[in-house]
C-alpha positions in Angstrom: 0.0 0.0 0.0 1.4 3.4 -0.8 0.5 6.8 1.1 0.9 10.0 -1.2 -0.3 13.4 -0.2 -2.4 15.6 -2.9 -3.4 18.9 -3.1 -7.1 19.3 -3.3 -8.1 22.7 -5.4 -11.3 22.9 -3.9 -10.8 23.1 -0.6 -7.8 26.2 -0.9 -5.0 23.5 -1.8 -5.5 21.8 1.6 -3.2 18.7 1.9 -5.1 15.3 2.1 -3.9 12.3 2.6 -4.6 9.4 0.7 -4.4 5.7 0.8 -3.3 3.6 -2.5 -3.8 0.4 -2.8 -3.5 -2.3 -6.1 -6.7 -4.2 -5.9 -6.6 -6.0 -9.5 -4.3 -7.0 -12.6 -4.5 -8.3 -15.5 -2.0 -9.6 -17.7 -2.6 -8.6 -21.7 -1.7 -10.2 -24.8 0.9 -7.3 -25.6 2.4 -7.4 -22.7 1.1 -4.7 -20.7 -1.0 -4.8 -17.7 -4.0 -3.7 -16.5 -3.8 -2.6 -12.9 -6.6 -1.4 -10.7 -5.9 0.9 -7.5 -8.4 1.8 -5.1 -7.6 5.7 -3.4 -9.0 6.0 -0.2 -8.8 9.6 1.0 -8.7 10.5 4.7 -11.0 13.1 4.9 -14.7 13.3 3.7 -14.2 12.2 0.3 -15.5 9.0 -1.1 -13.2 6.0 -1.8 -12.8 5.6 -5.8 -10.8 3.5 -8.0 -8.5 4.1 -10.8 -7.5 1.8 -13.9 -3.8 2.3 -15.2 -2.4 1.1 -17.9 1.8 -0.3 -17.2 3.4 -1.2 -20.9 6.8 -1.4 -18.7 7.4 2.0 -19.9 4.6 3.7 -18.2 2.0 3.1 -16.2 -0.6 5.4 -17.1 -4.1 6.3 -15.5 -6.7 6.4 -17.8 -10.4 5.2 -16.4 -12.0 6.7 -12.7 -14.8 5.0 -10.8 -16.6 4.5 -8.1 -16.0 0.8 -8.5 -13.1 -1.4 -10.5 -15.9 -1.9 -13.2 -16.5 1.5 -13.7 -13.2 3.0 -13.7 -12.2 -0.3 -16.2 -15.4 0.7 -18.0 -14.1 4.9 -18.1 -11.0 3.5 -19.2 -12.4 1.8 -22.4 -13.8 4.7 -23.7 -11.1 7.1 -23.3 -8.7 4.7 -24.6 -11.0 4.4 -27.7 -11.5 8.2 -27.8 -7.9 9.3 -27.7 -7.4 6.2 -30.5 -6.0 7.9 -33.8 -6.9 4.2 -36.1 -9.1 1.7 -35.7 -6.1 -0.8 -34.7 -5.1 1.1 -31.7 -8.9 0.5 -30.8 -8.8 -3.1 -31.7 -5.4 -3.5 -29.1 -7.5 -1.7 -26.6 -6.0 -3.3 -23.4 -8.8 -2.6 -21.0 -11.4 -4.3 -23.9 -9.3 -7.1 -24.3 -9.7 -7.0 -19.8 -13.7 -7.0 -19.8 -13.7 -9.4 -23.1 -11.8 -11.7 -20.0 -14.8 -11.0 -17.6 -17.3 -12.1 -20.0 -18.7 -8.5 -20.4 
């Protein structure tokens, strides 16, 4: 589990602390993986999950949620919108995931 502090722009860059925590992964075809992180702020805020993407370059955030399947879900669609051919879409790594799940 990993403790990072952010700075929260609504509330006049108060520091929160947070908790983050790797819930899922998923191994892909391409050989990247599909990690889900739950972030559980210690203050008011609601708990909410994150899917990354980690091509052993980068691991890059790219779906939010307030549970793995709709942060997974999030990240489908932005993946697909931010696509420039319809082969980067096809290798969609968070597809390929929920194709896994049977969804």
């Amino acid at each position: 589990m990993v403790k990072s502090q952010v700075k929260s722009q609504i509330s006049n860059q108060e520091e929160v602390q947070v908790k983050m925590e790797m819930v899922k992964y998923y191994f892909t075809k391409e050989g990247g993986m599909v990690i889900i992180y739950r972030i559980d702020p210690e203050n008011e805020l609601e708990s909410f999950y994150i899917a990354s993407f980690d091509d052993t370059s980068t691991d890059v955030p790219w779906g939010l949620g307030y549970t793995p399947e709709d942060a997974l879900e999030d990240a489908v669609k932005r993946w697909d919108e931010e696509s420039e051919t319809e082969e980067e879409k096809r290798e969609n790594p968070f597809r390929e995931v929920k194709q896994l799940q049977g969804e």
